[in-house]
LOLO-747809 format. One record per residue (C-alpha): residue in three letters; x, y, z. Coordinates in pm, whole numbers, plus 50000, padded with zeros to 5 digits. Each point is the difference from the previous one (the first is absolute). Example, Ala and Ser with C-alpha at 12.3 -4.5 7.8 and 13.67 -1.06 7.14 Angstrom:
<atoms>
<atom rest="ALA" u="51230" v="49550" w="50780"/>
<atom rest="SER" u="50137" v="50344" w="49934"/>
</atoms>
This chain:
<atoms>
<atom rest="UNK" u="91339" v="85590" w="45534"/>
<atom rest="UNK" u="50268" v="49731" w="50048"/>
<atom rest="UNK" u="50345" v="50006" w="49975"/>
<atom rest="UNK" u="50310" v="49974" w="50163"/>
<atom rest="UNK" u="49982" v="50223" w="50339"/>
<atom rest="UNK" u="50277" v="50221" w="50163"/>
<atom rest="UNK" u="50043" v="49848" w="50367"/>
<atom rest="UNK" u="49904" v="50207" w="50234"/>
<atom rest="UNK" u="50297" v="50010" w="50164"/>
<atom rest="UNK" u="50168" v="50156" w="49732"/>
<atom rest="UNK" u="49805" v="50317" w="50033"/>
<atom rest="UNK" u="50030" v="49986" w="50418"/>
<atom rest="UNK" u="50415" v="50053" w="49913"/>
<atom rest="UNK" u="49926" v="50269" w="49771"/>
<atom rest="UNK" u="49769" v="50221" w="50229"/>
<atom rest="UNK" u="50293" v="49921" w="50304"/>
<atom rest="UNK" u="50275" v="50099" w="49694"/>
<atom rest="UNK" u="49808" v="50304" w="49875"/>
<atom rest="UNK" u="49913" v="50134" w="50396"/>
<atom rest="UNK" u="49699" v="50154" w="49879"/>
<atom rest="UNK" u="49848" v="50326" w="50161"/>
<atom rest="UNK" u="49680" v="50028" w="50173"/>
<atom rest="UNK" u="49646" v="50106" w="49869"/>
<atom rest="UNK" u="49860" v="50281" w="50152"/>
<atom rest="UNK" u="49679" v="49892" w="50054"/>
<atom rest="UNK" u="49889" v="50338" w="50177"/>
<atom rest="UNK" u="50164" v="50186" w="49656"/>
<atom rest="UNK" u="49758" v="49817" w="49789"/>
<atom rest="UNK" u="49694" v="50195" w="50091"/>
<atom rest="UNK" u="49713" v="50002" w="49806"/>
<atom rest="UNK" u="50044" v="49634" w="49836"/>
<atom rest="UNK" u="49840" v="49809" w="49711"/>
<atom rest="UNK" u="50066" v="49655" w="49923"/>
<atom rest="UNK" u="50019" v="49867" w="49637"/>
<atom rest="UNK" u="49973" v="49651" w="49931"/>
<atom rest="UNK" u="49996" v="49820" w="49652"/>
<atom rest="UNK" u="49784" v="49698" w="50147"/>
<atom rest="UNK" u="49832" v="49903" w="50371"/>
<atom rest="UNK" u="50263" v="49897" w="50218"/>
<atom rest="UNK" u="50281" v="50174" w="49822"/>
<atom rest="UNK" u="50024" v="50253" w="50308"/>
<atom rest="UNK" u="49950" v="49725" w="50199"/>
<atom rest="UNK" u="50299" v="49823" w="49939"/>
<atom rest="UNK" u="50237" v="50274" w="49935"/>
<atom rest="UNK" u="49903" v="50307" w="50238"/>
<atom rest="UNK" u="49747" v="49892" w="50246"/>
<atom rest="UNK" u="50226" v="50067" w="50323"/>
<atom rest="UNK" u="49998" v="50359" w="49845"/>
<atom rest="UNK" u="49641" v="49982" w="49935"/>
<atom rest="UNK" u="49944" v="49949" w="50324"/>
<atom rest="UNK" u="50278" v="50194" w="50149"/>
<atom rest="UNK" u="49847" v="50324" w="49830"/>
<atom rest="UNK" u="49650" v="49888" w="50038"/>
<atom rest="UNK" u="50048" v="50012" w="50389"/>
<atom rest="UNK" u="50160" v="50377" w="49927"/>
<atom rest="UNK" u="49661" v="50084" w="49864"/>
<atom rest="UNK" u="50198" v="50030" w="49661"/>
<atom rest="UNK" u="49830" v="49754" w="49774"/>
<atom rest="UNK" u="49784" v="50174" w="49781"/>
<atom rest="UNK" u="49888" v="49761" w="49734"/>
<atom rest="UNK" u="50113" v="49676" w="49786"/>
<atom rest="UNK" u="49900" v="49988" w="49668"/>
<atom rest="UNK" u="50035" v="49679" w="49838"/>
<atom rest="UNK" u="50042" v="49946" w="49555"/>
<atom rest="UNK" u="49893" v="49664" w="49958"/>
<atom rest="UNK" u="49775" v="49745" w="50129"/>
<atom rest="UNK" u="50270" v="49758" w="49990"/>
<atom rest="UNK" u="49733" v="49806" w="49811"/>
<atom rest="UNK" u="50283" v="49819" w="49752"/>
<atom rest="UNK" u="50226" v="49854" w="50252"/>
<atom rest="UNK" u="49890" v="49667" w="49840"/>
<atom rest="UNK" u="50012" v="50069" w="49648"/>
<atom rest="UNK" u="49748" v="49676" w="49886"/>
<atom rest="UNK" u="49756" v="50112" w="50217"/>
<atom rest="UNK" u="49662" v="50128" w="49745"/>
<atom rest="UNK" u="49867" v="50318" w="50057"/>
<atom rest="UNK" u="49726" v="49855" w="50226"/>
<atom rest="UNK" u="50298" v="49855" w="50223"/>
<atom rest="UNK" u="50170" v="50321" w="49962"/>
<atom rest="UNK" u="49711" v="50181" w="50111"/>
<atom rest="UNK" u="49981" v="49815" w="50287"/>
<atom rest="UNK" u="50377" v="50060" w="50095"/>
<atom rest="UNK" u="49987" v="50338" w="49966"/>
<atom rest="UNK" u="49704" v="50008" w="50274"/>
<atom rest="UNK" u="50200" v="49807" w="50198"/>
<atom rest="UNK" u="50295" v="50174" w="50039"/>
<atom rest="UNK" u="49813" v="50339" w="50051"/>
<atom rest="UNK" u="49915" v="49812" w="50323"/>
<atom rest="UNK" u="50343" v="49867" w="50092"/>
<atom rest="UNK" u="50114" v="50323" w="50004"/>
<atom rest="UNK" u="49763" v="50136" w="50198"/>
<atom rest="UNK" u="50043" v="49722" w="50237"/>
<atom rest="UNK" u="50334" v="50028" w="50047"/>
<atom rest="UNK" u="49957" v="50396" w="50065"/>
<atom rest="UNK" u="49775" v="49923" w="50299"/>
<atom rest="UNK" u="50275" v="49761" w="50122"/>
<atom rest="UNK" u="50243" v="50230" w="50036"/>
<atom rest="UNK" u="49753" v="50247" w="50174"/>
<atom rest="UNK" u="49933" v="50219" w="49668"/>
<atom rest="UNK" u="49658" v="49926" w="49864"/>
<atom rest="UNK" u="49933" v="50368" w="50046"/>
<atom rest="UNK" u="50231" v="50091" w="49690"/>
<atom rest="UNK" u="49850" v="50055" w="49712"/>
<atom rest="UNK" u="50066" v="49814" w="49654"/>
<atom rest="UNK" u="49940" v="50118" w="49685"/>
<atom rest="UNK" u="49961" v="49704" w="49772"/>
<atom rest="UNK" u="50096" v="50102" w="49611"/>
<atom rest="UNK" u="49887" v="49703" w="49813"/>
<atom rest="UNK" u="50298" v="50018" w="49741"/>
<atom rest="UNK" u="50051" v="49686" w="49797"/>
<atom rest="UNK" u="50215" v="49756" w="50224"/>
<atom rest="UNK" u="50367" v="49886" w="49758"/>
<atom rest="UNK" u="49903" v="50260" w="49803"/>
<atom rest="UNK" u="50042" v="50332" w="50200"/>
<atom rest="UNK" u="50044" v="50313" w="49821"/>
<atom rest="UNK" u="50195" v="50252" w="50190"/>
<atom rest="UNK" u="49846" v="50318" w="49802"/>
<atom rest="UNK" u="49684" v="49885" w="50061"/>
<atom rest="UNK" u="50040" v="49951" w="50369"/>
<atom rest="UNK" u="50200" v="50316" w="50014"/>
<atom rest="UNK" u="49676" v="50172" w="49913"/>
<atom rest="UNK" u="49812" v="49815" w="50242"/>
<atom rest="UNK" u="50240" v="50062" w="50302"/>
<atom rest="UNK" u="49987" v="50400" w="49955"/>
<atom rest="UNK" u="49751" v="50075" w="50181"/>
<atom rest="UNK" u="50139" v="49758" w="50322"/>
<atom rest="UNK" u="50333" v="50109" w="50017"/>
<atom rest="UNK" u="49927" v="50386" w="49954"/>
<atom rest="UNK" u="49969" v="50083" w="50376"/>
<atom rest="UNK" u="50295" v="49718" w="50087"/>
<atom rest="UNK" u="50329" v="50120" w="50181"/>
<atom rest="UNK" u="50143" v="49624" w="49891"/>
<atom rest="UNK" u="49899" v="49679" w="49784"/>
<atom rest="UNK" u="50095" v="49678" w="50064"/>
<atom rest="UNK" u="49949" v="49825" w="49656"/>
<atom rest="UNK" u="50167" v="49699" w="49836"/>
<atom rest="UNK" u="50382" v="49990" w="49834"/>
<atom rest="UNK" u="49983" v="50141" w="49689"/>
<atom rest="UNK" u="50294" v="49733" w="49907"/>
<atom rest="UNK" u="49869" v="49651" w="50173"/>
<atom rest="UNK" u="49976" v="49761" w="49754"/>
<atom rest="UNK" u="49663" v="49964" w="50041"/>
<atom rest="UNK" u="49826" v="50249" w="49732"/>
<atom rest="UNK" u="49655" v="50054" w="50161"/>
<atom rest="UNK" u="50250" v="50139" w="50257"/>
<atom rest="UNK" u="50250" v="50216" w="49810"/>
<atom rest="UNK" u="49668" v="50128" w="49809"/>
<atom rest="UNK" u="49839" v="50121" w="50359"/>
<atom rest="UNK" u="50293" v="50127" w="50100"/>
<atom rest="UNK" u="50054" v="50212" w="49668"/>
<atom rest="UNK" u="49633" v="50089" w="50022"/>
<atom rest="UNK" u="50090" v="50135" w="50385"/>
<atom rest="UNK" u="50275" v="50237" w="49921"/>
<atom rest="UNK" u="49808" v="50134" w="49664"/>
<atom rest="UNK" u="49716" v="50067" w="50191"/>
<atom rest="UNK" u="50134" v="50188" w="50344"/>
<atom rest="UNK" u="50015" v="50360" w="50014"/>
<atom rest="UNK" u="50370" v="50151" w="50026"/>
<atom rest="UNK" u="49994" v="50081" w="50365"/>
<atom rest="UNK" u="49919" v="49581" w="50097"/>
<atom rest="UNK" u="50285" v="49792" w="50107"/>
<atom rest="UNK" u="50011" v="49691" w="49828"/>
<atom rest="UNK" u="50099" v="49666" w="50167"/>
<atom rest="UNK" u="49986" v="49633" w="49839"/>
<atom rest="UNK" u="49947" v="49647" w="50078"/>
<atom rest="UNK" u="50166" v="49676" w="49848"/>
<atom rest="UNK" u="49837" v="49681" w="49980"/>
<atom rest="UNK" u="50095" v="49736" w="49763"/>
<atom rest="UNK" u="50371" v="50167" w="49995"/>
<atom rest="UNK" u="50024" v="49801" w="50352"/>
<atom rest="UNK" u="50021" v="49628" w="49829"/>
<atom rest="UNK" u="49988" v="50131" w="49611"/>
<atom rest="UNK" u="50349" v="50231" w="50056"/>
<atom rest="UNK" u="50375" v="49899" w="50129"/>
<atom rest="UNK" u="50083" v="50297" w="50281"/>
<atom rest="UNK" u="50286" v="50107" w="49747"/>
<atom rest="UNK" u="49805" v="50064" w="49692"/>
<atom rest="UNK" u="50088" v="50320" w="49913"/>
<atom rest="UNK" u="49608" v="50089" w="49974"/>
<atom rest="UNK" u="49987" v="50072" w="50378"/>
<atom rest="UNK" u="49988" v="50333" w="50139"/>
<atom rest="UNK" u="50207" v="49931" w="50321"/>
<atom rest="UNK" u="50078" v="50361" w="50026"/>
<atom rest="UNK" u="49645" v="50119" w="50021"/>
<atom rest="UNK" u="49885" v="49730" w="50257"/>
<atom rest="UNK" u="49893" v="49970" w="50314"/>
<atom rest="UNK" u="49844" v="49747" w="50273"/>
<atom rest="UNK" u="49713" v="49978" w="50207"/>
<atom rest="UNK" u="50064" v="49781" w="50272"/>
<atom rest="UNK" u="49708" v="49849" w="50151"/>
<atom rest="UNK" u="49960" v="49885" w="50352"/>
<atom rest="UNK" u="49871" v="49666" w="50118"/>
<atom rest="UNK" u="49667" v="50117" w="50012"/>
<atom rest="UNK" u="50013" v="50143" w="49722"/>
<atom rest="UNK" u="50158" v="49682" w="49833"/>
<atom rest="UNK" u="49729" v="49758" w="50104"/>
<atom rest="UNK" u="49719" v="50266" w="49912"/>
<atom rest="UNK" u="50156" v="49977" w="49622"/>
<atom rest="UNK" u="50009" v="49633" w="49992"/>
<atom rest="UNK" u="49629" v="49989" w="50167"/>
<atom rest="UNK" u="49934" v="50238" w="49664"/>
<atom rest="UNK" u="50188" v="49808" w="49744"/>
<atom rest="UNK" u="49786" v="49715" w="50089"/>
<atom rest="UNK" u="49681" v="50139" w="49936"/>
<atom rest="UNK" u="50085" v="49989" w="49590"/>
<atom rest="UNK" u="49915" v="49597" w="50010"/>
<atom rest="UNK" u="49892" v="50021" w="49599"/>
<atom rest="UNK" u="50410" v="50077" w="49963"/>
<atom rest="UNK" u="50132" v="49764" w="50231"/>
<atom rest="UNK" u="49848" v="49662" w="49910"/>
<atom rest="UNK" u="49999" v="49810" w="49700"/>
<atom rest="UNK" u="49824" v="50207" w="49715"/>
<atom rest="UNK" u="49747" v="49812" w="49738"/>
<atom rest="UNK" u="50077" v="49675" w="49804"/>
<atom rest="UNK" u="50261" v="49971" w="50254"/>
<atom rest="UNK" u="50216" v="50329" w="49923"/>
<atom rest="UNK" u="50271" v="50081" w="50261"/>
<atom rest="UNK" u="49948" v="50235" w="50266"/>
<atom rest="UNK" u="50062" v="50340" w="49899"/>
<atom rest="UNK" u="50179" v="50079" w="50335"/>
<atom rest="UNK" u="50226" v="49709" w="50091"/>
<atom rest="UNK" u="50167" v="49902" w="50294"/>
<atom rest="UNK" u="50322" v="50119" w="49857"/>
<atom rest="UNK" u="49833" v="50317" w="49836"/>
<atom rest="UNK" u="49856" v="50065" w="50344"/>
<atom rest="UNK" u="50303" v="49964" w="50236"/>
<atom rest="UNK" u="50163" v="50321" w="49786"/>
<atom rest="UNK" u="49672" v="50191" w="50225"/>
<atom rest="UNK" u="50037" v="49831" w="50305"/>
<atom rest="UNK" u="50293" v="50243" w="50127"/>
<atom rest="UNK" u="49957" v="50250" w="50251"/>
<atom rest="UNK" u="50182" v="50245" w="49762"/>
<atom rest="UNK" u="49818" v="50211" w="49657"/>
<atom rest="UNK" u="50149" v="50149" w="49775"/>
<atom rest="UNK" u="49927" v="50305" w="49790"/>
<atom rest="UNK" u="50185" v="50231" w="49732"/>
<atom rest="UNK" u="49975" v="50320" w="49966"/>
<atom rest="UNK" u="49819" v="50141" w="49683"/>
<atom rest="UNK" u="50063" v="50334" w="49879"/>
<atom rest="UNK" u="49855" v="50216" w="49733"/>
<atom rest="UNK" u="50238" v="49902" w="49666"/>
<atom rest="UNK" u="49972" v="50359" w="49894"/>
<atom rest="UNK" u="50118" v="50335" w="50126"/>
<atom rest="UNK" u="49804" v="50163" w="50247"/>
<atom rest="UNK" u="49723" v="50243" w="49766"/>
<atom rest="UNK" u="50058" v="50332" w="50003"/>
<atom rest="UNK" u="49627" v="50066" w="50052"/>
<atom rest="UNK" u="49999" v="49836" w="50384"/>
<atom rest="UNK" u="50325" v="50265" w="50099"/>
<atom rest="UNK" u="49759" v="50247" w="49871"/>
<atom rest="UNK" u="49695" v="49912" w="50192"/>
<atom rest="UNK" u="50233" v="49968" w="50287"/>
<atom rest="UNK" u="50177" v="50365" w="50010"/>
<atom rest="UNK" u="49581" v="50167" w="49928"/>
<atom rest="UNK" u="49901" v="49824" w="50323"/>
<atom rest="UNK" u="50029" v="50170" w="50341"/>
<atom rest="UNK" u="50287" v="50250" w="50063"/>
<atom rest="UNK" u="50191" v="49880" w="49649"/>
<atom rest="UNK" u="50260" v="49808" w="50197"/>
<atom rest="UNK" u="49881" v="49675" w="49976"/>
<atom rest="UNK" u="50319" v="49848" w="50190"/>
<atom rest="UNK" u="50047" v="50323" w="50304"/>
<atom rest="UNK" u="50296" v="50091" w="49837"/>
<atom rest="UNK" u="49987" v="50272" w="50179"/>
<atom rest="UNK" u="49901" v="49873" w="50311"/>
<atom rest="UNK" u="50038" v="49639" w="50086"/>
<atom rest="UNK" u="50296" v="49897" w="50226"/>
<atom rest="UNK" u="50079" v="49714" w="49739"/>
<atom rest="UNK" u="50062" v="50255" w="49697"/>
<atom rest="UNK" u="50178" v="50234" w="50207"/>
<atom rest="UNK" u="50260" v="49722" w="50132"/>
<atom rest="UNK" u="50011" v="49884" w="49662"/>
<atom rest="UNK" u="50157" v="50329" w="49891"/>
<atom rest="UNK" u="50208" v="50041" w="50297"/>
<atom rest="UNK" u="50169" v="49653" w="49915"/>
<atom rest="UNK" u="50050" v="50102" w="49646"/>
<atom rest="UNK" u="50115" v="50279" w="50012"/>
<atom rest="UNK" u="50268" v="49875" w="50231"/>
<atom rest="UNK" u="50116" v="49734" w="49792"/>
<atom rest="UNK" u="50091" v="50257" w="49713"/>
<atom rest="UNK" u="50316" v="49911" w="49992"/>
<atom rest="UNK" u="50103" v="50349" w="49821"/>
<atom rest="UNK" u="49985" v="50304" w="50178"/>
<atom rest="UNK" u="49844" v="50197" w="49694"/>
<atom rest="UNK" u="49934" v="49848" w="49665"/>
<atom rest="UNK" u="49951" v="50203" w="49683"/>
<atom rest="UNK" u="49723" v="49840" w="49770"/>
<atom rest="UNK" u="49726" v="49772" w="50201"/>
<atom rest="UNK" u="49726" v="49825" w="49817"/>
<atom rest="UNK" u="49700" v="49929" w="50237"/>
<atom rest="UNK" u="49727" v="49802" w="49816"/>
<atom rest="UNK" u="49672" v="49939" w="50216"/>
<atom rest="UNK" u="50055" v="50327" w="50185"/>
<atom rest="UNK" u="49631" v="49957" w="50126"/>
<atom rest="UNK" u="49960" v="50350" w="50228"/>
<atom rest="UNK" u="50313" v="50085" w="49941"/>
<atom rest="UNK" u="50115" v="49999" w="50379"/>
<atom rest="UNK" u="50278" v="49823" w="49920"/>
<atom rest="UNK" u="50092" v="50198" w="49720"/>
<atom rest="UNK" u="49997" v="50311" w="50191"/>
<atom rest="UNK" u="50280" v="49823" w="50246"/>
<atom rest="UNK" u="50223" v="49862" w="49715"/>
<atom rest="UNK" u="50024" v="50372" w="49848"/>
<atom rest="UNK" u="50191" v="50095" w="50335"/>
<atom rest="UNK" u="50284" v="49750" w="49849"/>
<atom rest="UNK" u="49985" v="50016" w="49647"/>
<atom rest="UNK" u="50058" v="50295" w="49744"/>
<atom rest="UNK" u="49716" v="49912" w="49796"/>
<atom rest="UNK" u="49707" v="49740" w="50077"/>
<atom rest="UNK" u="49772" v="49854" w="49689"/>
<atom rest="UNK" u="49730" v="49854" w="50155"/>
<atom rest="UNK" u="49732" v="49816" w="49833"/>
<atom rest="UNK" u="49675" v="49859" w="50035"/>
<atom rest="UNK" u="49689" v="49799" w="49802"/>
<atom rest="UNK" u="49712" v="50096" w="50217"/>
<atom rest="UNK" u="49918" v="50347" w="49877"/>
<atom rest="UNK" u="49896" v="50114" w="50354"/>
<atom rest="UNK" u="50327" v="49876" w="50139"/>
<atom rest="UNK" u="50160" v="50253" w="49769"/>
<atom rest="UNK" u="49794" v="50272" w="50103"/>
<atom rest="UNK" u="50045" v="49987" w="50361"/>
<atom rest="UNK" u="50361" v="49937" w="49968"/>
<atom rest="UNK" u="50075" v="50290" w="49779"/>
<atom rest="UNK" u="49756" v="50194" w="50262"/>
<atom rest="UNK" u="50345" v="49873" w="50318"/>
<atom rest="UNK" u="50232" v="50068" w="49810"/>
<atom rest="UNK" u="49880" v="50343" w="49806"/>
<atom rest="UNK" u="50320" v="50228" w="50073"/>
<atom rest="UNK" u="50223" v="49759" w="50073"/>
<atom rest="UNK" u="50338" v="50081" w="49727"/>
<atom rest="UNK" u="50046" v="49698" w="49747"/>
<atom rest="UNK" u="49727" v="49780" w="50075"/>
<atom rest="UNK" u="49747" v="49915" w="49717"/>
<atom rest="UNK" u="49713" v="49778" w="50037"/>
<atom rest="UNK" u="49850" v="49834" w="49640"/>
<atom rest="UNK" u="49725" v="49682" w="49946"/>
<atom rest="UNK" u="50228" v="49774" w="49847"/>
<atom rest="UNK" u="49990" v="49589" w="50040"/>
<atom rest="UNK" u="50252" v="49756" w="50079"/>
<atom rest="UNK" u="50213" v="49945" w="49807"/>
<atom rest="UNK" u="50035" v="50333" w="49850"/>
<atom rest="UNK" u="50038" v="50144" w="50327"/>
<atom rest="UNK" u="50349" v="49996" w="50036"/>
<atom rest="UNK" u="50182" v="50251" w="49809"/>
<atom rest="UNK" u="50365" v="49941" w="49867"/>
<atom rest="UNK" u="50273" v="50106" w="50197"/>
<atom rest="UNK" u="49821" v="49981" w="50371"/>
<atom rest="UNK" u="50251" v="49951" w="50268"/>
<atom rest="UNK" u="49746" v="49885" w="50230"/>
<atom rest="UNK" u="49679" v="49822" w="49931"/>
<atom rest="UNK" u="49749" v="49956" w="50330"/>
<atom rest="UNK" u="49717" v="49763" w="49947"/>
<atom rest="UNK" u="49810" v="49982" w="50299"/>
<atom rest="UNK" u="49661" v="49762" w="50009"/>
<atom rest="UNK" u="50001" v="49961" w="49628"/>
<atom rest="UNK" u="50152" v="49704" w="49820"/>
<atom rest="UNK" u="49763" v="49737" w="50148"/>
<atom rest="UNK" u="49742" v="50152" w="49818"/>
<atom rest="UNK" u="50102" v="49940" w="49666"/>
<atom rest="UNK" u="49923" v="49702" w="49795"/>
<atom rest="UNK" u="50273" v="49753" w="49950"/>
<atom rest="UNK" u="50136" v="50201" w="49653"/>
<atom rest="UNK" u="50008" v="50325" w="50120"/>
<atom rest="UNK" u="50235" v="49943" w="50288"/>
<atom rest="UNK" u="50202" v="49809" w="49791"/>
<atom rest="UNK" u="50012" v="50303" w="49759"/>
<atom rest="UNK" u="50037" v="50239" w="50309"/>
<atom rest="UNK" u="50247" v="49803" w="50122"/>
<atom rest="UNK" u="50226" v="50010" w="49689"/>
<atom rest="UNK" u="49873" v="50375" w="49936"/>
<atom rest="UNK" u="50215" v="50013" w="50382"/>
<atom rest="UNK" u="50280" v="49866" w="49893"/>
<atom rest="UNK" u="50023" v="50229" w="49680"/>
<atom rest="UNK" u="49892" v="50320" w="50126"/>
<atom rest="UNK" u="50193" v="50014" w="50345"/>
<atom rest="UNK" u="50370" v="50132" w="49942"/>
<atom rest="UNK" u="50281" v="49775" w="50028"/>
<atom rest="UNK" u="50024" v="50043" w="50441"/>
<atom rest="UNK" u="49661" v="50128" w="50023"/>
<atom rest="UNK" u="49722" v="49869" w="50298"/>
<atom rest="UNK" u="49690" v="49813" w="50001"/>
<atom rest="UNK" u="49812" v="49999" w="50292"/>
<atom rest="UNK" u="49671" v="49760" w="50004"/>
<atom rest="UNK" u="49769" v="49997" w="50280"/>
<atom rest="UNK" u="49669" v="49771" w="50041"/>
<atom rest="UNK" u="49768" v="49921" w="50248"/>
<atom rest="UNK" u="50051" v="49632" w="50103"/>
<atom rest="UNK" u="49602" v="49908" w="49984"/>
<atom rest="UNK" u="49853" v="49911" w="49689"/>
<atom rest="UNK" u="49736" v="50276" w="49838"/>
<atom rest="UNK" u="49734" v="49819" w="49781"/>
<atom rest="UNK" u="50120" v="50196" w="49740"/>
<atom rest="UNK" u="50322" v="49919" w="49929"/>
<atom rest="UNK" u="50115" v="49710" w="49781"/>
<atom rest="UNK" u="50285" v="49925" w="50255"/>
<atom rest="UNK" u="50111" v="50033" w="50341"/>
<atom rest="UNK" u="50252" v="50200" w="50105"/>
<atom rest="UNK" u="50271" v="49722" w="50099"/>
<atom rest="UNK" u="50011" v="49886" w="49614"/>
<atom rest="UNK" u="50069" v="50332" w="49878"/>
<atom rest="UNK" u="50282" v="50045" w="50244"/>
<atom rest="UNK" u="50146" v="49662" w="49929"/>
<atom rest="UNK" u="50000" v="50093" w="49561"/>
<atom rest="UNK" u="50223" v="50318" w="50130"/>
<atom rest="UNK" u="50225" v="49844" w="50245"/>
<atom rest="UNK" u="50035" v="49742" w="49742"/>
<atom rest="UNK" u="50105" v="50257" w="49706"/>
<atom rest="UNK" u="50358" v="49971" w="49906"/>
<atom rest="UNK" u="49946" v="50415" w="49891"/>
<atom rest="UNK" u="49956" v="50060" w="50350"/>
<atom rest="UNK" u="50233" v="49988" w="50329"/>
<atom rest="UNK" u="49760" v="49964" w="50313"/>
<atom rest="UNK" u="50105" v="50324" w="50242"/>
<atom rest="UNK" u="49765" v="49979" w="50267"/>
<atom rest="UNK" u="49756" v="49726" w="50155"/>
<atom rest="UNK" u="49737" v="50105" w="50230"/>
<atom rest="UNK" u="49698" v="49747" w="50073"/>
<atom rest="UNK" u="49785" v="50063" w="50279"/>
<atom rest="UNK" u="49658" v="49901" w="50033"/>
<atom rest="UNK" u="49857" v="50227" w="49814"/>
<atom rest="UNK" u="50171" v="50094" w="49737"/>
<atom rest="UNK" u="50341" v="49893" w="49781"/>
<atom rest="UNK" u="50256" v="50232" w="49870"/>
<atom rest="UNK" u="50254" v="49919" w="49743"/>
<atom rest="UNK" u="50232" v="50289" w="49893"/>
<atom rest="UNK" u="50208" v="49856" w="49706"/>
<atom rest="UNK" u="50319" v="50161" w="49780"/>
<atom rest="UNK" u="50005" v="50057" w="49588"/>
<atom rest="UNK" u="50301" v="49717" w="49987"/>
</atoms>
């Protein structure tokens, strides 16, 4: 694994350039780590490791490979005997850093030759109780790597935040290449502790450090290894890559009361309203289109300003309970329709409110031409999202704001960004 190597100093002006935001450790819950090889966490995410371990949030790392092929001359006695040793390396380093209690899950997957459907099927069952995953980038150059990291996100259920790890982007990749994920990243920053617990670790994997068989480099050189010395790790963000199913909104409004987000109730939702409804910059309006009604308790407000309200949603229970509000109410009609089609032509005002971050990266491109068509000449969009990140949604909400604000179709009319929630209310240019 020679070659040229990015200095590290390269990447310590991009993190300062890029001022990364914080992990939430706590926000992780429920955490399993993914590795591709034995000492792949290690190296990349073991002040996090330890930082959720000490939460009581580790649950499990479960490992693909041996790592028996570092050296690929070795015979498959030698390889045999690599493989053992690395299993305890690993462990090793785990009771280091105070975490021999965690519990690995050893796969057994060919090393250099990873397949990630195969591993997808053998993570299942580990990453069905997860809240998150820490697995490896499913774009380092290394392909034992972007294979684990595939297998991760095709085998976590919909409601699992997924998070990801680079390894070999650190001296493989320039901090421009246009591969990197800057807006989905994030830092862990370790404290000194912390820092000299990692290093303690790092040195436990001795088969990867010195000089390999026949007199092969060291898989982990002094160059290779000063990219892990840093107090600072970095992770991306990685979403789902396809809509959020209509099946888990479903499952969501049969559970409990059939208001899966207090609608109704919570302060939050009820703010969230107040604020919108505020911004309108029209006193009355006389066609809205509200796709993603949900309850419909936002529906039942925007019918006080408009002359008719089509509102529209996918989840079948969604439309039941909001045509159960609003039953009575003059020119409000409630259908199951999708995005895009749920914009009719001619709409003076379109309110999307939690919605467009759950759509794969097509469909809000189609919504957001389907906008731009349907909306008269003058007419409002207002777009409202959460500022957290739901598992479910390909992208967060700051990346759907900036593609409107961005849209030469629309004139930006109001701002609001508190730390809750953003608001955009845009005009039909």
């Amino acid at each position: 694994m020679t070659r040229a190597a990015t200095p590290p100093s390269r990447w310590r002006d991009a993190l300062e350039q890029h001022r990364l935001r914080p992990l939430d450790i706590a926000g992780l819950g429920r955490l399993v780590v993914v590795a591709a090889h034995p000492d792949d966490e290690t190296l990349a995410v073991g002040g996090v490791m330890r930082a959720a371990h000490r939460r009581g949030l580790l649950t499990e790392i479960v490992v693909g490979t041996d790592g028996e092929a570092a050296f690929p001359d070795l015979d498959r006695s030698g390889r045999d005997a690599l493989g053992r040793t690395r299993r305890d390396e690993l462990a090793t380093a785990l009771r280091t850093q105070g975490m021999g209690d965690v519990t690995v899950r050893w796969l057994g997957l060919p090393d250099s030759a990873l397949d990630r459907d195969v591993m997808a099927g053998e993570l299942a069952g580990s990453l069905a109780g997860a809240d998150s995953y820490l697995a490896p980038w499913s774009s380092d150059p290394h392909p034992d790597h972007a294979a684990a990291g595939h297998a991760a996100a095709m085998a976590a259920p919909v409601t699992t935040h997924g998070w990801s790890y680079p390894i070999w982007m650190w001296p493989w990749l320039e901090p421009t290449d246009s591969l990197i994920p800057w807006s989905t990243a994030y830092q862990h920053t370790l404290d000194p502790g912390s820092v000299e617990h990692k290093q303690r670790a790092i040195d436990c994997f001795t088969s990867q450090l010195r000089t390999g068989p026949g007199g092969a480099d060291p898989i982990l050189t002094e160059e290779t290894l000063e990219h892990f010395r840093s107090e600072r790790e970095l992770v991306f963000r990685a979403p789902p890559t396809r809509g959020a199913p209509v099946e888990r909104f479903a499952d969501l409004y049969r559970a409990g009361d059939g208001d899966p987000w207090q609608t109704r109730t919570s302060w939050y939702e009820r703010r969230k309203r107040d604020v919108l409804l505020a911004c309108l910059p029209n006193e009355r309006y006389r066609h809205a289109a509200e796709p993603g009604c949900g309850t419909g308790e936002l529906t039942r407000e925007l019918a006080r300003r408009c002359d008719h309200v089509t509102a529209s949603d996918y989840a079948p229970d969604a439309v039941r309970l909001a045509a159960e509000v609003t039953a009575g109410l003059a020119g409000v009609s409630v259908d199951e329709r999708r995005l895009p089609e749920g914009i009719p032509e001619g709409v003076d005002l379109a309110v999307l409110s939690e919605v467009l971050y759950y759509l794969d990266p097509a469909d809000l491109a189609a919504t957001q031409d389907r906008l731009a068509t349907a909306l008269a000449p003058g007419g409002d969009l207002v777009v409202a999202h959460w500022r957290g990140w739901p598992a479910e949604a390909p992208q967060e909400a700051a990346e759907v704001h900036r593609r409107l604000t961005s849209d030469e179709r629309f004139e930006t009319l109001v701002e609001h960004l508190d730390a809750e929630f953003v608001l955009h209310v845009f005009r039909r240019r």
